[in-house]
Structures are given as C-alpha cells and as structure tokens.
C-alpha positions as CSV (number, residue, x, y, z in Angstrom):
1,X,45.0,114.9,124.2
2,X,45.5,113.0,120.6
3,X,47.6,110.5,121.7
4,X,51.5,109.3,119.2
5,X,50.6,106.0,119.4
6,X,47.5,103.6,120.4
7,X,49.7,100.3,120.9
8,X,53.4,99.5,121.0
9,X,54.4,96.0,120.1
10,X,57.9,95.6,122.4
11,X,61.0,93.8,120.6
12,X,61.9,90.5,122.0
13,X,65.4,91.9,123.0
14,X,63.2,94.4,125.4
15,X,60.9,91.4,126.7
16,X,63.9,89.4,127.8
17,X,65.0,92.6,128.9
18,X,62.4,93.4,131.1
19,X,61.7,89.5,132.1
20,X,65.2,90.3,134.0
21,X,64.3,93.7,135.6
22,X,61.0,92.2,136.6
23,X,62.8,88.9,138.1
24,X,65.6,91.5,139.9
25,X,63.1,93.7,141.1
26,X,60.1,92.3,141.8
27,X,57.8,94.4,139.9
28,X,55.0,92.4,138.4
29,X,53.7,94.9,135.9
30,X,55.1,95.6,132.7
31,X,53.5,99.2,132.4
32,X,55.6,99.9,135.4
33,X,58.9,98.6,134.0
34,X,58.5,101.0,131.0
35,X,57.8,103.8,132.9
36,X,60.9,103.9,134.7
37,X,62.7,103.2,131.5
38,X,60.9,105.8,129.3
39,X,61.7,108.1,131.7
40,X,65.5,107.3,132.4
41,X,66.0,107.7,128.7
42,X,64.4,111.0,128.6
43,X,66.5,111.7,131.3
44,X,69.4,111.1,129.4
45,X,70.8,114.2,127.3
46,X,71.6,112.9,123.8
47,X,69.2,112.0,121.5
48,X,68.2,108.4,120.8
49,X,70.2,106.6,117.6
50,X,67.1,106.2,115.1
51,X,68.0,102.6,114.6
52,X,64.9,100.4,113.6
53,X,63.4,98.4,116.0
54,X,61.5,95.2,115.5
55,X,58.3,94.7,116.7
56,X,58.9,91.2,117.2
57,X,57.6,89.9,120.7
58,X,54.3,89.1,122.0
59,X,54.3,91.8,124.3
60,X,52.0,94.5,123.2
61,X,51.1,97.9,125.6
62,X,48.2,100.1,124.9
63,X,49.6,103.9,125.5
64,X,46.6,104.1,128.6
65,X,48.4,100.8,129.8
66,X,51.4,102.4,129.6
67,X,51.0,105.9,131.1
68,X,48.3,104.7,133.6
69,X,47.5,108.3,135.7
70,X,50.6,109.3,134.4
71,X,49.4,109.4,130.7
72,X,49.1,113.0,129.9
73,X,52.2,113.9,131.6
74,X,54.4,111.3,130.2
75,X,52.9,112.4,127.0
76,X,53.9,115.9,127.9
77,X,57.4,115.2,128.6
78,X,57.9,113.5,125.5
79,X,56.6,116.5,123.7
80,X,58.7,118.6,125.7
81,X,61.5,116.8,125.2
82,X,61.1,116.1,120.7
83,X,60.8,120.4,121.1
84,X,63.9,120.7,123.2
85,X,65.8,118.2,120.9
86,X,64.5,120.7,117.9
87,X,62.3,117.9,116.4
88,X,58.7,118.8,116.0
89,X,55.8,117.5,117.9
90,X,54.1,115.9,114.7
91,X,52.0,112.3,115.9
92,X,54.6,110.4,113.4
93,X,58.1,112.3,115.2
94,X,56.7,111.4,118.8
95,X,55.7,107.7,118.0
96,X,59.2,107.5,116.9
97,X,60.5,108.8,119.5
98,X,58.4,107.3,121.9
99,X,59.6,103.8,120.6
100,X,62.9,104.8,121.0
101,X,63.0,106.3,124.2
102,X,61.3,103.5,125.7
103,X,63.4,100.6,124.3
104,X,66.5,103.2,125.0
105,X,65.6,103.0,128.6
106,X,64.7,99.7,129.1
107,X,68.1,98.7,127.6
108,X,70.1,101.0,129.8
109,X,68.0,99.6,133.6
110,X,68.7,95.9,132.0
111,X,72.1,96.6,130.9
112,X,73.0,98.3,134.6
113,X,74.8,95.4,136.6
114,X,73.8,97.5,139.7
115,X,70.0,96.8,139.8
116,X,69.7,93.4,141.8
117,X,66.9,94.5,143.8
118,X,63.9,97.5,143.8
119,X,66.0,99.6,145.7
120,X,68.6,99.9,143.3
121,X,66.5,100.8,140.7
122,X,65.1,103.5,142.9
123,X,69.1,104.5,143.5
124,X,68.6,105.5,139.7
125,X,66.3,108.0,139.9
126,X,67.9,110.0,142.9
C-alpha cells in the first residue's frame, strides 16, 4: 500500500505534549503515544482546522514506526475517514490530514486534565 507520508517531523508543542502523556502514563514509546492520539482525533466528528504546523522538534517518526502491525489499517481509516469528510484520498490530502489528525489528538489526550495514569487514558477509548 503507497504509503501519505515516509516521515513526520513532530512540532515541539506535540513533544512537550507527549513528554507529559508519556511521564502520566508510563508509556515509553512514542509510536504508541501517537497511535492513541491519531486515533482519538479520528474519532472525533469535525474535521481538523487546516492550520499549519511546524515541523520544529527533533522528534521525527517513520510511518512503519508509527503504525507498527497496525500500519495498513491506520492507513485505511485515514482513508476512510478524508472519503467520509468528502476530501479525496490523493497522497498530498492524506499527508495533510495525517499531520493534523495526529497533532489534533495528541493535543486533545495532553490537554485532558483526567489522564494521570494508563488507565485513564484507556477510560478514553471506552
């Protein structure tokens, strides 16, 4: 499957965000982190503000890092989801989208005053 994107370069407003979600919850891994976040925003009905984001941190994911076994469905359900939202499923809409989606999420599991520990997070999901 042609993949949107190769690398992502993460803001440093995401870093520090996930530097807090990683010291509330204990998850090591990075590619984790984003997983859950990609896939609360997606989760989320409206569509993500195109607002540009910096690529301004040293923290850089490979897609494969990112999706892990998980990589061809994650890539699905962003394509699934660019369709539903009536956007197009071109390499250039879903590496947008991707970018957004992720830093989206990763901004709304930082920003909840709720997660304190792993289980919380988990609370999210249900």
């Amino acid at each position: 499957m042609e993949l949107p994107i190769e690398r992502i370069k993460l803001s440093k407003v995401a870093k520090e965000q996930l530097i807090k979600l990683k010291r509330n919850t204990k998850i090591e891994q990075w590619n984790i982190l984003c997983r859950w976040s990609f896939c609360h925003s997606l989760a989320e009905p409206s569509i993500p503000t195109l607002v540009p984001i910096p690529a301004d941190s040293n923290l850089e994911l490979t897609w494969r890092t990112f999706g892990g076994e998980y990589s061809d469905i994650l890539l699905l359900a962003l394509k699934q989801r660019c369709y539903n939202d009536g956007m197009g499923i071109e390499r250039e809409t879903l590496a947008t989208q991707f970018r957004l989606h992720l830093h989206r999420g990763i901004g709304y599991l930082a920003g909840n005053q709720n997660i304190k520990k792993i289980e919380d997070l988990i609370r999210t999901a249900v």
